[in-house]
C-alpha positions in Angstrom: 0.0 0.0 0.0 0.7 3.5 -0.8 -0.9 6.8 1.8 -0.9 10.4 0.6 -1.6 12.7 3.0 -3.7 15.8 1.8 -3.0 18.4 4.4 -6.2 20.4 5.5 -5.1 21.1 9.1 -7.6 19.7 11.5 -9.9 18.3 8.0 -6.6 16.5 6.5 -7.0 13.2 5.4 -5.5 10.0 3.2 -5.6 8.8 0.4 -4.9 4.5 0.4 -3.8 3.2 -2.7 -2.9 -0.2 -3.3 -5.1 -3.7 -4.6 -7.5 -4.9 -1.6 -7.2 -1.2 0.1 -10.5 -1.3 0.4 -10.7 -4.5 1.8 -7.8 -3.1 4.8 -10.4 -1.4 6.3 -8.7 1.7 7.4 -10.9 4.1 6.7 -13.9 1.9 8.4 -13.3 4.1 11.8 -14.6 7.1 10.0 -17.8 5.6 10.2 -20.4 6.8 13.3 -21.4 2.9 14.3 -24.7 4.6 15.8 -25.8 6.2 12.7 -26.6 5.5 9.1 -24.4 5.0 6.1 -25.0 5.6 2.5 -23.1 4.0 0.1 -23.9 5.4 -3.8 -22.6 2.8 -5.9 -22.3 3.1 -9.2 -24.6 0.1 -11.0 -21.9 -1.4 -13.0 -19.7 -0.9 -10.6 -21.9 -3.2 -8.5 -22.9 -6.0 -11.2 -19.3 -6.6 -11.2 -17.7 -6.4 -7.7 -20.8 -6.9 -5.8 -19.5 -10.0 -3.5 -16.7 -7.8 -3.0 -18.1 -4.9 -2.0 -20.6 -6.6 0.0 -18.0 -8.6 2.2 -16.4 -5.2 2.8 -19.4 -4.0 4.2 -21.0 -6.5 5.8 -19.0 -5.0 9.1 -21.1 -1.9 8.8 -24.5 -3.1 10.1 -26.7 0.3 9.1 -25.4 0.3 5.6 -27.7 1.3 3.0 -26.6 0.0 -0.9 -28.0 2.7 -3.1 -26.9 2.1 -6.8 -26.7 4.9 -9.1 -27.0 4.0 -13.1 -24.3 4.9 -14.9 -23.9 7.7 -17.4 -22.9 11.9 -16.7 -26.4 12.7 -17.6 -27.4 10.8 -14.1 -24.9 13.7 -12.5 -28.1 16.6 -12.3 -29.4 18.7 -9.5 -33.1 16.6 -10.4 -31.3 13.4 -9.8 -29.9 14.6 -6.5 -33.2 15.2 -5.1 -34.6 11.4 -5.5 -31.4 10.8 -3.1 -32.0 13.7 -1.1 -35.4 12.1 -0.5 -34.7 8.5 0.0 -31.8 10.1 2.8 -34.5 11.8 4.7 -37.4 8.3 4.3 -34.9 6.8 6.1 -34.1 9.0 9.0 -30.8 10.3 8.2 -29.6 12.9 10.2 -26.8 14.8 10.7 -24.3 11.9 12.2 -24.8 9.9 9.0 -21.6 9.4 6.2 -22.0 8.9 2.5 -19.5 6.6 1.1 -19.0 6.9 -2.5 -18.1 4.1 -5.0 -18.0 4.4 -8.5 -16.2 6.8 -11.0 -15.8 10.3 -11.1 -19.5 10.7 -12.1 -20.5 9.1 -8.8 -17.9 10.8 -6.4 -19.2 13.9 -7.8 -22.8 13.4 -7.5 -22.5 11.4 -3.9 -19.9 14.2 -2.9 -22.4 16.7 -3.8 -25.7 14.7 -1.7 -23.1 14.7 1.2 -22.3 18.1 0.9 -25.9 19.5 0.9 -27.7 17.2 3.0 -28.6 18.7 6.4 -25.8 21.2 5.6 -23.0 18.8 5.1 -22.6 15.1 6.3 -19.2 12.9 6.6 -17.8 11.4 3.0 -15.8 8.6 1.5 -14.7 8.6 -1.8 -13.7 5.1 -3.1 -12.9 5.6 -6.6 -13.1 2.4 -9.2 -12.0 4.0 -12.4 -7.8 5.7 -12.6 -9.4 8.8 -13.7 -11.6 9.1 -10.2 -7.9 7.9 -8.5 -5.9 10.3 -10.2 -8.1 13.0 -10.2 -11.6 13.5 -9.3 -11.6 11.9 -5.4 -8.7 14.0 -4.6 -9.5 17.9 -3.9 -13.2 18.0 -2.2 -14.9 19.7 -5.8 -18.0 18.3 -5.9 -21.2 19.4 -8.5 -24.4 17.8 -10.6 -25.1 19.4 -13.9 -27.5 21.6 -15.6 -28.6 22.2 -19.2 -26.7 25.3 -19.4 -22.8 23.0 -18.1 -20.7 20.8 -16.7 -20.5 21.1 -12.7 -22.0 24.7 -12.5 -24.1 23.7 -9.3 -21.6 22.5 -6.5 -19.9 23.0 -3.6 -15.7 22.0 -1.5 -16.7 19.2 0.7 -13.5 16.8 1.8 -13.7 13.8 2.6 -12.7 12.0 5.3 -11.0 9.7 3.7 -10.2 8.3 -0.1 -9.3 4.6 -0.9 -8.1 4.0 -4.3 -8.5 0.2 -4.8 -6.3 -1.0 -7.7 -8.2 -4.2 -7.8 -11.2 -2.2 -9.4 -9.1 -1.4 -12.7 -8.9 -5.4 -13.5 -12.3 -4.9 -15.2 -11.6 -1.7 -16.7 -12.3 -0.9 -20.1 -9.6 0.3 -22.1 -11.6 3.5 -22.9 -12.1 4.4 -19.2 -8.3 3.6 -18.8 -7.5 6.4 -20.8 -9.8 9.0 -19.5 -7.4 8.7 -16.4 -4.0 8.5 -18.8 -5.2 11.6 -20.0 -5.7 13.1 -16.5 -2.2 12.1 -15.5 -0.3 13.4 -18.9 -2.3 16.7 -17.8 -0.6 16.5 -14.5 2.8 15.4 -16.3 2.9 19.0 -18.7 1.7 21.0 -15.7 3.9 20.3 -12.7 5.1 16.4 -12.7 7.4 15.8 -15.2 8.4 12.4 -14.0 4.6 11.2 -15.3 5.9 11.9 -18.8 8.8 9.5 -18.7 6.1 6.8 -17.1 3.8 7.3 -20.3 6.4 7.1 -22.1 8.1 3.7 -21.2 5.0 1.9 -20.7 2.0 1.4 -23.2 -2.1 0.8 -22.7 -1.3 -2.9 -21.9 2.0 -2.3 -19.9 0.8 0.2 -17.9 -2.4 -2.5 -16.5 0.3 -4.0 -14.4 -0.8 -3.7 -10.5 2.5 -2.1 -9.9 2.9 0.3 -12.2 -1.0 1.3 -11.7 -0.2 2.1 -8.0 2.5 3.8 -8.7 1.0 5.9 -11.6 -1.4 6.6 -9.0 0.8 7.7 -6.2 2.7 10.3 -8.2 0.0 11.8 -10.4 -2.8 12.2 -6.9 0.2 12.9 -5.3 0.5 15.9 -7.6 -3.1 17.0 -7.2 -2.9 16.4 -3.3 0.3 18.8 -3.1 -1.5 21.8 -5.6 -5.4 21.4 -4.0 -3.8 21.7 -0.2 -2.1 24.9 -1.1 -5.2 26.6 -2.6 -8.6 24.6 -1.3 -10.9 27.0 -3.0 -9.4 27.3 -6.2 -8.3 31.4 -5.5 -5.0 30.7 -7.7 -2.6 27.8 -8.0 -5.5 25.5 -8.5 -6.5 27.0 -11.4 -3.4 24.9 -13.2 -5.7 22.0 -12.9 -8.2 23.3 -15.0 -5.5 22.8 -18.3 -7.5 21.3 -21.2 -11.1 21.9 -19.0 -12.4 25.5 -21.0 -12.6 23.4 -24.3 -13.3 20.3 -23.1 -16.0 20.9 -20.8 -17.6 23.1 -23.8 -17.3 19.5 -26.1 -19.2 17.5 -23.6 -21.6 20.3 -22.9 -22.2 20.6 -26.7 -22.6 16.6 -27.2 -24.9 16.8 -24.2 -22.0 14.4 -22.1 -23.6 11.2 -24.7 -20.6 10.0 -27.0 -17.4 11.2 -26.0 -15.7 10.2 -22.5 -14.1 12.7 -19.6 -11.1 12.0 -20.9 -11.0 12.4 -24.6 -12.7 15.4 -24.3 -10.1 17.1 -22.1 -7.1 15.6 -24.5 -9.1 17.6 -27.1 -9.2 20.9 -24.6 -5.5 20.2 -24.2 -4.5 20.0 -28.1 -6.5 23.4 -28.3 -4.7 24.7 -25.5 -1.4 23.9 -26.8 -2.1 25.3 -30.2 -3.1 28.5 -28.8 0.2 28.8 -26.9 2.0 27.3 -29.9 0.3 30.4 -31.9 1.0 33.1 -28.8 4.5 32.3 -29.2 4.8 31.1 -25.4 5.2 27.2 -26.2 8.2 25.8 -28.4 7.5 22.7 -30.8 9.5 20.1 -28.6 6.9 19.5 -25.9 3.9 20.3 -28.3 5.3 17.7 -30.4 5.7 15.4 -27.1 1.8 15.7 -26.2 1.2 15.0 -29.5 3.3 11.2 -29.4 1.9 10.4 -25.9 -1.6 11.5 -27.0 -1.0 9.2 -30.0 0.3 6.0 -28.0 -2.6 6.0 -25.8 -5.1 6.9 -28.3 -6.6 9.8 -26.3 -7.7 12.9 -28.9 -11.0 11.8 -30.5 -11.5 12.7 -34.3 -14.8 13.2 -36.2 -16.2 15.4 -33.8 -20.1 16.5 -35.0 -19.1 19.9 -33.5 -18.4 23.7 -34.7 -16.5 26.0 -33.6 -19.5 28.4 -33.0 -21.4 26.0 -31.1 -18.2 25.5 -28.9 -17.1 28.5 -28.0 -20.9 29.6 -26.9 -20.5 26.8 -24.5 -17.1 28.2 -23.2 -19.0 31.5 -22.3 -20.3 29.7 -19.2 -17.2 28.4 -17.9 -16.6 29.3 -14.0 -13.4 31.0 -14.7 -14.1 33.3 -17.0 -14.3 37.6 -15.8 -15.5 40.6 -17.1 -16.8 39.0 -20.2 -13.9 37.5 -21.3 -13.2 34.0 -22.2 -10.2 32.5 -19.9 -7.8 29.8 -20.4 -4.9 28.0 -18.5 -2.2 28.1 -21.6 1.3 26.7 -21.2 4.8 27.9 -21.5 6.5 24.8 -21.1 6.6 21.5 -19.1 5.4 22.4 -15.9 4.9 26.2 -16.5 1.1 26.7 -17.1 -0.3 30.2 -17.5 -3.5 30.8 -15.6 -6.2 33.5 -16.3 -5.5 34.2 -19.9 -7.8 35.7 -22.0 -8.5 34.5 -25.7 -10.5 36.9 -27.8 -13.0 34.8 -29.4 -12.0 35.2 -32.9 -8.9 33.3 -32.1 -10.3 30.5 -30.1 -12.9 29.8 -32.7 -9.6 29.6 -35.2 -7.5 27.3 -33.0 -11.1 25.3 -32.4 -12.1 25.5 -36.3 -8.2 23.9 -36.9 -8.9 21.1 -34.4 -11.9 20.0 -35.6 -10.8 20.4 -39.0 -8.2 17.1 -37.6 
């Protein structure tokens, strides 16, 4: 086993990573014995590790298994209510813990329940997929969608403890595998180099291997852990994460999240990101050519997009980090030297957009 601690003063808390870390039960003592636990469990999730995760709980006599179908469009503020309703039919209060188990899609929506029910109950996030490992459980961001975007409604709850369980990724398409490849090469061009030369030596079958899983997990949440602690409300250093997001939030948003996966779409917001640094002058040719190769090994930029450029960039408009009208974009100067808060006029975004669509 792996631990990362995520340093929130008296809130701090770990992150387990290793196969069977759920099964260690650490993160069991979180748990108020005398009240109720929720556990949202994503469907699939459940179809294929149920015995598991049922042994695992079967210490936790109050447990309630609530499954949660599958798919981002489940992730909406109408959704959240049926929860927020079955919570309150029976009798949570304000002693009760959600424990989330699923993919990022889950950990966001169970983070969010936790977060506004009675004002805030205890969490756990056990992510399943290396995207929710690497990225999503780590942080305390938690949201649901509306029509208008991607994780507009939501809230900075922490939980009390995250338990990355290698074993999950055993049954892990390869499609989901990249979502969280393409999380961890984001880390890689924004802060943790050392990711790049992992990508690089392994491959999509290579990198399955329990041991290099773990430890592609330890360094790239390690990276997140070290950048969220220093800046829990996303007031400046945080914003690095958000590389790739402004475009590739806008793709999902404009494909209504059916289609395209987390991933894909952010290696798209990255290529568009690059390109517009490439243009601005701040980026040399060497490291947009590397993105390029390790986006091609793994597969990650989608092609054939039913999109325009128009239609994009309308959906940008809504993005949480734009000001005073203007669109904003995390650009990059090198490896490890993003550029937060830039603004991009939208003439050239809807060129650099127009040229990655065009393939």
């Amino acid at each position: 086993m792996k631990t990362i601690t995520v340093p929130f003063g008296e809130r701090a808390y770990r992150v387990t990573i290793g196969c069977g870390a759920l099964e260690s039960g650490d993160w069991a003592h979180f748990v108020d014995r005398r009240e109720r636990c929720a556990v949202i469990v994503s469907q699939r999730v459940l179809e294929l590790h149920g015995a598991y995760i049922e042994r695992v709980l079967a210490g936790l006599e109050s447990a309630d298994l609530l499954p949660m179908p599958d798919g981002e469009e489940r992730k909406s503020y109408a959704h959240a209510e049926r929860y927020f309703n079955e919570l309150l039919s029976r009798g949570y209060g304000r002693g009760a813990t959600v424990i989330a188990i699923g993919g990022g899609v889950v950990g966001d929506f169970a983070g969010f329940v936790a977060a506004a029910y009675m004002r805030g109950v205890r969490f756990i996030q056990v992510p399943t997929t290396l995207l929710a490992m690497v990225d999503a459980s780590i942080g305390g961001k938690v949201a649901v969608n509306i029509s208008a975007g991607k994780n507009i409604v939501g809230a900075f709850h922490q939980p009390a403890a995250v338990v990355a369980d290698i074993a999950f990724i055993e049954t892990l398409p390869d499609e989901e595998l990249k979502n969280g490849i393409a999380e961890s090469l984001k880390h890689a061009l924004i802060g943790e180099p050392s990711l790049c030369t992992m990508l690089r030596e392994n491959d999509l079958a290579s990198i399955r291997r329990p041991d290099t899983l773990e430890e592609l997990v330890f360094r790239s949440a390690g990276f997140k852990a070290g950048v969220v602690s220093q800046d829990e409300r996303e007031g400046g250093l945080r914003a690095i994460l958000n590389f790739g997001h402004t475009a590739g939030h806008a793709i999902e948003s404009c494909l209504e999240y059916r289609g395209i996966m987390h991933g894909a779409a952010v290696a798209a917001g990255m290529q568009i990101a690059i390109d517009l640094s490439r243009a601005r002058g701040l980026l040399d040719e060497r490291v947009a050519r590397e993105y390029r190769e390790l986006a091609a090994r793994y597969d990650l930029i989608p092609r054939g997009l039913a999109l325009n450029a128009a239609q994009v960039v309308a959906h940008m408009r809504y993005d949480k980090k734009n000001a005073g009208g203007e669109i904003r974009f995390v650009l990059l100067a090198g490896v490890g030297e993003p550029r937060i808060n830039q603004p991009v006029p939208e003439g050239e975004l809807r060129a650099a957009v127009d040229d990655f669509l065009a393939g």
